[in-house]
C-alpha positions, 0 to 999 in steps of 0.5 A: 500500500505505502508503494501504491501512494507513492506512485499516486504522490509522484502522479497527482500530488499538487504542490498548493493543493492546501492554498487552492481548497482554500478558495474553491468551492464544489467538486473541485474543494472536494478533490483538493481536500482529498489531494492535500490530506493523501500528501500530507495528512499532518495538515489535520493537525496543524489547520484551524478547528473549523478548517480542518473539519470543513477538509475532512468532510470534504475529502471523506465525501470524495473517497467515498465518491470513489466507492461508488460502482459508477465510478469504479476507480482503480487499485491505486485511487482505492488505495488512496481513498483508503489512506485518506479515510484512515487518516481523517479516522485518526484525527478524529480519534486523536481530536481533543474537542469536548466542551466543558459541561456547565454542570461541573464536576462528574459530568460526561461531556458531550462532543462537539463534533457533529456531523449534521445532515443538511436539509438546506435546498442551496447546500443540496443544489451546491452538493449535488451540482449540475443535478437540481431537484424539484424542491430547489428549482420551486424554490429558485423560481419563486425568489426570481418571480418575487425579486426578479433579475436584481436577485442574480445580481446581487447574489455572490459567486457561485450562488448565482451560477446555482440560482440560474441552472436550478431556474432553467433545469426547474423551467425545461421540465416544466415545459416537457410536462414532468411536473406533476404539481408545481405552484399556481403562477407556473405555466408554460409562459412564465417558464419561458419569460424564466428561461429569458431572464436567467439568459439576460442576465448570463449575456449582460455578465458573461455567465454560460449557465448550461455550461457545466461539468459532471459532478452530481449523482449518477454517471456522467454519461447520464447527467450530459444526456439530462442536460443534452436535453433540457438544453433542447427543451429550452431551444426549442421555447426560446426559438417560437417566443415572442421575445426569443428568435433564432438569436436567443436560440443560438446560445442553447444550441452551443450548450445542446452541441457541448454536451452532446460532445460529452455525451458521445465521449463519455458513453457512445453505447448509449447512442443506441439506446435512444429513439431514432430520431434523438439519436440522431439528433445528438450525433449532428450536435456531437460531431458540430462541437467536435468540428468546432474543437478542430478548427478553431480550438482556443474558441471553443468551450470543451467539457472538461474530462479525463484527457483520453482517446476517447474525448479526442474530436476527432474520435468522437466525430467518427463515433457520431458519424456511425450514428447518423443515416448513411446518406449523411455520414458525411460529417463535413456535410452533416455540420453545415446542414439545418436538417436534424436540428433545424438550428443554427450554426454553431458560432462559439464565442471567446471568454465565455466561462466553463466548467471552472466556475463551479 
């Protein structure tokens, strides 16, 4: 095991993965939390009480993120993982954190490490970030209706990155009518009026809300299919809006071939489990970003994934190309045409934001 971790510190050890978990936030304070105690678990020992505990919650949830039969993670990241849990194990034991009773003499003191289950609908969307649950996304759209766009702006970063995804995520499946109870003033045209302010605000601040890395439950083939389409979904309702058009349209259809990229990358298999006419739907976008990614590399914004074969453009294009009918297989054609989307053509533009912002 000691020959297993140190070929892991020699691969992925960060030399100021403290200084970064100090400003992070989400999956990547996780996966640094976790890199700094496995180089160094003495950093428990010598870190603030209220710091040290937030680090090893922290790393403990992504080893055991590690576990989970999804993510099937190597004999060294096993190893790992088990060397940081010994560790926090440790700490933990070896804490001296008991408050004096106020009873005096013959008491048993009561520890004052606890480890409480949030219920709070923010911390749950932070955790669970892309995914969003119906709870939360009631919740964002009713502080939208009642502050309006005041309320994104006035919000600190990340939260209003949490806020618009839970409005637009909440508001696509209320438009594919998936929610079997939602609140009075929830319809089809407050949805849209939803998903139009959440995209005034990402122009006027540069924010790409749809944009957004794999890190919630589930795999992550999964969740870039679940955002696959609920960016569709809400393509499609800007497109026929009255306050919409092709234009508004245009920033859903670069979130729609993003993630369709990922998706291909990802899990191509799961191409032939779906209709017809989504996959190849999925395809054409899949094989615009990839073209995109080819021809004008420092323009384009990528899913950020393990750096492999399989999320090579190139690779995924071929992969797509298998997909689609063979009178379109022709991939130089098919990302011109209109056809399967019907949409527009994919123009990404410089300085949007990625996946870093969560």
């Amino acid at each position: 095991m000691v020959s297993l971790i140190e070929k892991w510190r020699s691969r992925h050890a960060y030399p100021d993965a403290v200084g970064m978990w100090a400003i992070a936030t989400g999956a990547e304070a996780r996966a640094l939390a976790f890199n700094a105690i496995a180089q160094d678990p003495r950093v428990l020992q010598r870190a603030a009480r209220p710091q040290a505990i937030k680090m090893a919650a922290q790393a403990e949830a992504f080893a055991q993120s590690l576990a989970e039969p999804s993510v099937a993670g190597s004999e060294l990241w096993r190893a790992v993982a088990l060397f940081v849990q010994r560790s926090i194990d440790a700490w933990r034991h070896s804490l001296k954190a008991f408050d004096r009773c106020a009873d005096g003499v013959g008491t048993f003191p009561i520890s004052t490490i606890v480890r409480p289950h949030s219920c709070d609908p923010w911390e749950t969307a932070l955790r669970n970030f892309p995914y969003v649950d119906d709870a939360t996304g009631r919740l964002a759209t009713r502080l939208l209706h009642e502050f309006g766009s005041p309320l994104l702006r006035r919000t600190r970063k990340p939260w209003d990155h949490v806020i618009a995804l839970a409005v637009l995520r909440y508001a696509a499946r209320l438009l594919r009518g998936e929610l079997a109870e939602c609140e009075q003033d929830c319809d089809g045209a407050s949805a849209v009026a939803d998903v139009l302010t959440i995209q005034s605000y990402a122009d006027a601040s540069g924010l790409s809300p749809m944009l957004v890395g794999y890190s919630g439950p589930g795999k992550p083939a999964a969740q870039a299919l679940g955002l696959f389409r609920d960016a569709r979904t809400l393509r499609d309702a800007v497109r026929v809006a009255e306050a919409g058009g092709e234009a508004r349209a245009a920033a859903w259809q670069r979130a729609i071939d993003f993630h369709a990229f990922a998706v291909v990358a990802l899990d191509h298999r799961i191409l032939l489990d779906l209709p017809l006419d989504d996959a190849y739907e999925l395809a054409a976008a899949a094989i615009r970003q990839a073209e995109a990614a080819q021809q004008t590399p420092n323009l384009v914004e990528m899913p950020r994934m393990l750096p492999d074969g399989a999320s090579e453009p190139e690779i995924v294009r071929l992969y797509a190309s298998a997909c689609l009918p063979p009178n379109d297989a022709d991939p130089t054609r098919q990302s011109r045409r209109d056809g399967i989307l019907g949409g527009t053509e994919h123009r990404p533009d410089r300085g949007q934001p990625g996946t870093e912002d969560l």
